[in-house]
N, C-alpha and C positions, 0 to 999 in steps of 0.2 A: 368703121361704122360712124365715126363720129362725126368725119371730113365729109361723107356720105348724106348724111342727114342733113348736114347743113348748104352740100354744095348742089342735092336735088330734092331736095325738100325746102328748102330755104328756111329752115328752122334751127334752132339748137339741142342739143340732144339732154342738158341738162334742162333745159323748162319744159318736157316730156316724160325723165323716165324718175319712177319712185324715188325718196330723197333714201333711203335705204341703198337701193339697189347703186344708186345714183355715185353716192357714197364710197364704195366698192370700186367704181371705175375708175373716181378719179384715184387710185392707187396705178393706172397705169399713165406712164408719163406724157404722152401724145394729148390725152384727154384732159389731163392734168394743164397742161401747159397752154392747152385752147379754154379752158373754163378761165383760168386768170385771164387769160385776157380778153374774152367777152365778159365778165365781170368788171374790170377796170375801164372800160369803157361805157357799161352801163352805172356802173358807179358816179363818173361823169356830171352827170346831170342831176346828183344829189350832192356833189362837194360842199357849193356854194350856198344851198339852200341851208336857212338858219333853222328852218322845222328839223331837217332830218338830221339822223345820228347815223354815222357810221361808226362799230367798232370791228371788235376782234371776238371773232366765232370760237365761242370753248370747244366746239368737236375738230373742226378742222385749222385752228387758227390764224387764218387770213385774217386781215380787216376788208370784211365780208360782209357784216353782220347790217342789215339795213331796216331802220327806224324809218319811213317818209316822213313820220307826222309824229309828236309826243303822245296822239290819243288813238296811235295804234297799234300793231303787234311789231313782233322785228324777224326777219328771214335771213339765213346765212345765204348771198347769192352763188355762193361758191357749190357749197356743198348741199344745201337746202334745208339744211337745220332750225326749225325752231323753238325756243326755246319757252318749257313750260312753268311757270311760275307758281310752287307751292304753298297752299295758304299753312 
């Protein structure tokens, strides 16, 4: 499914399916193994910039977790976790 979506659809299957569901798959390891590394490649293009923050995602523990900007939210790219902050 996943090599599928991406090689006739030209998409990735993780910026598509629910971060729930999402979640789920990457327990198998083909899907696993291709999210890291469309993530470290979209990662990329935020190392250098001194706005964004990368960390490390409390659900799935990659350094994933992507800040663009200090005055916005932050998204795990991995597994799609975000995370909600209680007053």
């Amino acid at each position: 499914m996943d090599r599928f979506v991406i090689d006739e659809m030209n998409t990735w299957a993780g910026d598509v399916i629910h971060s729930g569901e999402w979640h789920q798959l990457l327990g198998i390891e083909e899907i696993h193994a291709r999210a890291v590394t469309v993530v470290d490649t979209r990662l990329d293009n935020y190392r250098d910039d001194p706005e964004a923050s990368i960390t490390a995602c409390p659900r799935c523990t990659h350094e994933a977790m992507l800040r663009p900007h200090p005055s916005t939210g932050a998204l795990c790219l991995v597994c799609g976790h975000v995370p909600i902050v209680k007053d």
